[in-house]
C-alpha positions in Angstrom: 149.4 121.3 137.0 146.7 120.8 134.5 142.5 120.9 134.1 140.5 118.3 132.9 139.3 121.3 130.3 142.9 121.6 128.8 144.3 124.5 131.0 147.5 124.3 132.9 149.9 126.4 134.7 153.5 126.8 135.1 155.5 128.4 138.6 158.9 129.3 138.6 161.6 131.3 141.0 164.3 133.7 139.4 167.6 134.2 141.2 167.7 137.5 139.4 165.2 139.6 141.4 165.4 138.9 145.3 161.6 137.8 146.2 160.2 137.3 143.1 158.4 134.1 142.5 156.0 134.3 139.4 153.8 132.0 137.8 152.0 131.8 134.0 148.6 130.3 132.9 148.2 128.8 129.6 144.6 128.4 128.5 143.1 125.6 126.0 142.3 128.9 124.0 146.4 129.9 123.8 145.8 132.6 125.6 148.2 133.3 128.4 148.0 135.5 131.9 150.9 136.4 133.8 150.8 136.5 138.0 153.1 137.0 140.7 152.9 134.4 143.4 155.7 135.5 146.3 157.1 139.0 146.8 158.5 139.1 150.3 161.4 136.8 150.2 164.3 135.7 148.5 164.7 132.0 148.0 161.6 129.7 146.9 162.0 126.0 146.5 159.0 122.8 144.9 156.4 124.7 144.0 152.7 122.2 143.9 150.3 123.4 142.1 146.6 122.2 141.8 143.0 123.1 139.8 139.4 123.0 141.7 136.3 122.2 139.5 136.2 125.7 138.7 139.4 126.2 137.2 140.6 127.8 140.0 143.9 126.7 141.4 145.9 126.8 144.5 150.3 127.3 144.8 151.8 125.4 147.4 155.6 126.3 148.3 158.8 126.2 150.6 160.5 128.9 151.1 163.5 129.9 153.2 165.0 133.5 154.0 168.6 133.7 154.8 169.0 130.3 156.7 168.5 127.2 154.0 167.5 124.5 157.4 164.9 126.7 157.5 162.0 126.2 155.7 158.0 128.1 155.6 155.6 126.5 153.6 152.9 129.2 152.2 149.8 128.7 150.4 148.2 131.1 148.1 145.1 130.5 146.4 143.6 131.9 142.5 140.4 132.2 140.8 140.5 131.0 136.8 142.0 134.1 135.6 144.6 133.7 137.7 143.5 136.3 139.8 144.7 135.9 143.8 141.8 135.1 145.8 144.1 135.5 148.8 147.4 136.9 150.3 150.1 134.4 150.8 149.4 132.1 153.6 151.0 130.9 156.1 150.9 127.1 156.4 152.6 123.8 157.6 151.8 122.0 154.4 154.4 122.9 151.8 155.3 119.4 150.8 152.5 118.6 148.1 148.9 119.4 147.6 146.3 118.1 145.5 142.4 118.3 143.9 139.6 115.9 145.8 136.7 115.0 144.7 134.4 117.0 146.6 136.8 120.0 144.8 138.4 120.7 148.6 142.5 120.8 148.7 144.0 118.3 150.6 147.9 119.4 151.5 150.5 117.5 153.4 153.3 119.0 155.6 156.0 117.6 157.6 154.2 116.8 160.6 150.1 116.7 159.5 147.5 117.6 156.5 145.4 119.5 156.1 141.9 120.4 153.7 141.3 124.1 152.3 138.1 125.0 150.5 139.0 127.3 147.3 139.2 130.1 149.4 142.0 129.0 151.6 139.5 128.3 154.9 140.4 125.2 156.5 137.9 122.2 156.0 137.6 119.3 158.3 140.2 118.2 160.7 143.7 118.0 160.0 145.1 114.6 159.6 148.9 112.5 160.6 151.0 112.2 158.1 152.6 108.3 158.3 155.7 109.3 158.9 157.7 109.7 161.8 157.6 112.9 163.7 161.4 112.9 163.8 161.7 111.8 160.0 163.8 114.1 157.5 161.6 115.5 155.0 160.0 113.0 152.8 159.0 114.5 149.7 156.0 112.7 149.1 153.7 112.4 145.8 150.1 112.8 146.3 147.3 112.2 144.2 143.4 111.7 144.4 141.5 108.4 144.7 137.8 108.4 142.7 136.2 107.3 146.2 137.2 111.5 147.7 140.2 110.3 149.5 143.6 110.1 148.5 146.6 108.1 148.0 150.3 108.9 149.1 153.8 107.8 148.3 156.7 108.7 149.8 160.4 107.6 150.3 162.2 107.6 153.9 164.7 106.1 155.4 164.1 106.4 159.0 160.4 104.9 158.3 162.4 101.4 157.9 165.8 102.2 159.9 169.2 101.3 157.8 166.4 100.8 154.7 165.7 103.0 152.0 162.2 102.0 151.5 159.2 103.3 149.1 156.2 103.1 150.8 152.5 104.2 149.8 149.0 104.0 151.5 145.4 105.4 150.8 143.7 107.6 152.8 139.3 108.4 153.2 137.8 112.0 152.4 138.5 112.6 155.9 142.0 111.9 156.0 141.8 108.4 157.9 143.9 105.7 156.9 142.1 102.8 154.5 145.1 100.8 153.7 148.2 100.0 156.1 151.3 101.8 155.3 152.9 99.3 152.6 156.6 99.0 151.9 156.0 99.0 147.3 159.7 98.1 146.2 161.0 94.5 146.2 163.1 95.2 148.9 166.8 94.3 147.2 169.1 95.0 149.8 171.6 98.3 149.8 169.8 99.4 146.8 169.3 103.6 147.0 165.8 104.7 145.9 163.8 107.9 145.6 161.7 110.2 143.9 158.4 108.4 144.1 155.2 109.8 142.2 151.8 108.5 142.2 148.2 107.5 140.6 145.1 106.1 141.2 141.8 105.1 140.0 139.4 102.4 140.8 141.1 99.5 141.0 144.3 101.0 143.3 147.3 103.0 142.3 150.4 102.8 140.2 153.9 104.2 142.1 156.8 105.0 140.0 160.4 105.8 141.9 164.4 106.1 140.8 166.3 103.4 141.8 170.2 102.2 141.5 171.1 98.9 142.5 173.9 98.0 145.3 177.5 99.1 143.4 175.8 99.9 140.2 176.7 103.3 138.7 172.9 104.5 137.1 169.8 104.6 138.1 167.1 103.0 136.9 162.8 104.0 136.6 160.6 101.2 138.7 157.2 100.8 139.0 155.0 98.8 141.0 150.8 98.7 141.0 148.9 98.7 144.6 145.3 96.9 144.5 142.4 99.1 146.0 142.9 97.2 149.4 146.2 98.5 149.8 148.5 95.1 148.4 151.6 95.8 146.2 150.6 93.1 142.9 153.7 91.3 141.3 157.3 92.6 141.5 158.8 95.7 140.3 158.4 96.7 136.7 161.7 98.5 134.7 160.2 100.9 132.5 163.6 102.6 131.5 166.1 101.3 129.0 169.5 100.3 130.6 170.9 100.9 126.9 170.3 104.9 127.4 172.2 105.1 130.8 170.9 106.5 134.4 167.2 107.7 134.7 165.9 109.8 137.5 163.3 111.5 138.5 160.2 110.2 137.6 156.7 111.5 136.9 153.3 110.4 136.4 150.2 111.8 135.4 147.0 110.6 133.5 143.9 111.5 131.3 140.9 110.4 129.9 142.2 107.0 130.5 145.7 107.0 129.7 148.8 107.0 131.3 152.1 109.2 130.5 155.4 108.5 132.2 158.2 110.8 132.1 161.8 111.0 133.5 165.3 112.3 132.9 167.5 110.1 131.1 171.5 110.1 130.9 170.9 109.2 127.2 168.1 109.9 124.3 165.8 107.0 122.3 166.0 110.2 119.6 168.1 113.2 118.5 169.5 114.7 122.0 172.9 113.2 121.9 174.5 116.5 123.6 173.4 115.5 127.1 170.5 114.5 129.2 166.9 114.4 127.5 163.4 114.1 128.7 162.3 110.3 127.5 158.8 109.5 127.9 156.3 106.0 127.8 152.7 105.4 127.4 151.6 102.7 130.3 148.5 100.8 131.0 146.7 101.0 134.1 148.9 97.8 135.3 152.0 99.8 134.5 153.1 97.8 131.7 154.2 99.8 128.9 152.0 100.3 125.7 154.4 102.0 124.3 158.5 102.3 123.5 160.5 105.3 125.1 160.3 108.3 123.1 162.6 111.6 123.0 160.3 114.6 124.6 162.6 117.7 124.3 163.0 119.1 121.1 166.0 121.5 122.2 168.9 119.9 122.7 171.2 122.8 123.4 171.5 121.9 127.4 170.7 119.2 129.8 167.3 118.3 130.4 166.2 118.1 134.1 163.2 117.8 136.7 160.0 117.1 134.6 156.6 117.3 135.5 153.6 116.1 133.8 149.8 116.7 133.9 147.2 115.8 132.6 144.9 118.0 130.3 141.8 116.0 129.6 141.1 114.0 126.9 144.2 111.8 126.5 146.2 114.9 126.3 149.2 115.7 128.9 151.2 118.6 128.8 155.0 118.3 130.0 157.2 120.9 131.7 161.0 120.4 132.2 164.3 122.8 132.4 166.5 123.2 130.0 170.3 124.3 131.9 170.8 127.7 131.2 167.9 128.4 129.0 165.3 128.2 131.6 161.9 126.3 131.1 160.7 124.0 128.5 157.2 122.6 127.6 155.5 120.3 125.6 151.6 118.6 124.7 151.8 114.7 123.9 148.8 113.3 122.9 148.0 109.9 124.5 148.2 106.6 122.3 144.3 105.9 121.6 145.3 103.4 118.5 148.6 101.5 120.5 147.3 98.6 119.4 148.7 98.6 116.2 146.1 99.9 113.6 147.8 102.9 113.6 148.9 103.1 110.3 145.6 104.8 108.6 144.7 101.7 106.6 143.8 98.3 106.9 147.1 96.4 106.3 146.8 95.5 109.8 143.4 93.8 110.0 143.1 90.2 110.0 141.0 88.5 107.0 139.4 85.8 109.2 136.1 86.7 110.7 136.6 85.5 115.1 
């Protein structure tokens, strides 16, 4: 996760030391400060991180002792210099978490939401999640709306039986439903899908997913915009490059305007030719890209996997990925505030004609 004053912070797991879960915060400045997150048990699983106003953040996680069905979601919440502000919490809302605009937390769980102030105290009511009760677990993407609320995506099969639909809907400050729950994809039939992630501003939201067409062997990135009533606009948009093989796992963040798009692709638009990279696009509010796919890793000495983008402030984003066996990899893009072609540091471009 990242702050809008250029701060950021990274949570892994280590299979090396039983119960250790441990997390790093990188300051604008450089500086770094190391903290321990879990200490009581051995397995940890999708860790959601998010920042309050006050650069503050709150950890999210699932985690599991001996039996893997069995999953805890626990909470733990930090002050700026990534200090705990609380012990691990118990919680049912392990699944995603995110920043409003009032600076409350607003995390989602299998069954129901809930809001935390920056202490961990609950705020408000706790709110239905738009699945079924009965559902497997969804993985959804949340994110905040600029009116308080939020908006949610999410992929489930047993929302649409026999389907394998992605499906999104907004949500007030109070956690009641603006929008009905919308089916986003085009709806191709047999087609598998997943791995949905989420943005919003004024005008609606943007939903990206992974996708692979009925008895096609890759995957492909799709994206589709939702207006602010709740209304998928147009059909799909393919933002990856059937040239540089499967794509998967998608990821969106934005700042200061922009728009970064990230996944992990089978092949590389630059160097990594020993496996899969992290490729990357600049998109416009509308999802259309304003820019090609670009090669994010820099290492190529192992496959590329899971990345995770956030914004920073100011057009910049700051991308986190792993690297198979040589753990986690990072990098800051900086967004494309001259994409329309006068980029070159001259003139050449300009037209001679006065409009």
């Amino acid at each position: 996760a990242g702050s809008a004053q250029g701060h950021f912070v990274v949570v892994w797991s280590t299979e090396f030391v039983a119960g250790e879960m441990v997390g790093r915060l990188y300051r604008a400045t450089g500086d770094t400060t190391d903290f321990a997150v879990g200490e009581a048990y051995e397995y940890f699983t999708d860790a959601k991180i998010a920042f309050a106003a006050d650069d503050g953040f709150v950890v999210v996680w699932q985690l599991h002792s001996h039996d893997p069905a069995t999953f805890l979601p626990r909470m733990r919440l930090y002050d700026a210099d990534a200090v705990a502000r609380t012990d691990q919490i118990p919680t049912t809302d392990g699944l995603a978490v995110t920043r409003l605009a009032d600076d409350r937390y607003a995390a989602i769980g299998i069954s129901e939401g809930h809001f935390y102030d920056r202490n961990g105290n609950a705020s408000g009511n706790p709110f239905a999640t738009p699945w079924p009760p009965t559902s497997d677990i969804p993985y959804p993407a949340l994110a905040p709306h600029p009116d308080g609320g939020f908006v949610l995506a999410w992929n489930d099969e047993r929302t649409i039986p026999g389907d394998d639909p992605i499906l999104a809907q907004r949500f007030s400050p109070a956690g009641e439903p603006l929008t009905a729950r919308e089916r986003v994809d085009d709806q191709l039939p047999l087609e598998l899908r997943g791995s949905p992630s989420i943005v919003a501003d004024d005008d609606g939201f943007l939903v990206a997913w992974h996708a692979r067409a009925d008895g096609a062997e890759d995957y492909r990135i799709r994206a589709k915009t939702v207006d602010a009533s709740g209304l998928p606009v147009g059909t799909e948009l393919a933002l990856s490059v059937p040239a540089l093989g499967s794509a998967v796992s998608p990821g969106l963040a934005t700042s200061g305007g922009e728009t970064l798009l990230v996944w992990s692709s089978e092949l590389s638009a630059g160097t990594d030719d020993s496996g899969s990279s992290i490729q990357a696009r600049f998109l416009a509010a509308s999802g259309q890209p304003v820019s090609a796919p670009f090669q994010v890793n820099e290492s190529t000495l192992g496959d590329q996997w899971r990345p995770l983008a956030a914004g920073l402030g100011q057009g910049r984003f700051v991308v986190v990925w792993r690297e198979d066996d040589y753990g986690l990899r990072g990098r800051i893009l900086e967004g494309p505030l001259f994409a329309d072609g006068f980029e070159s540091g001259d003139t050449s471009a300009w037209s001679a004609t006065v409009p």
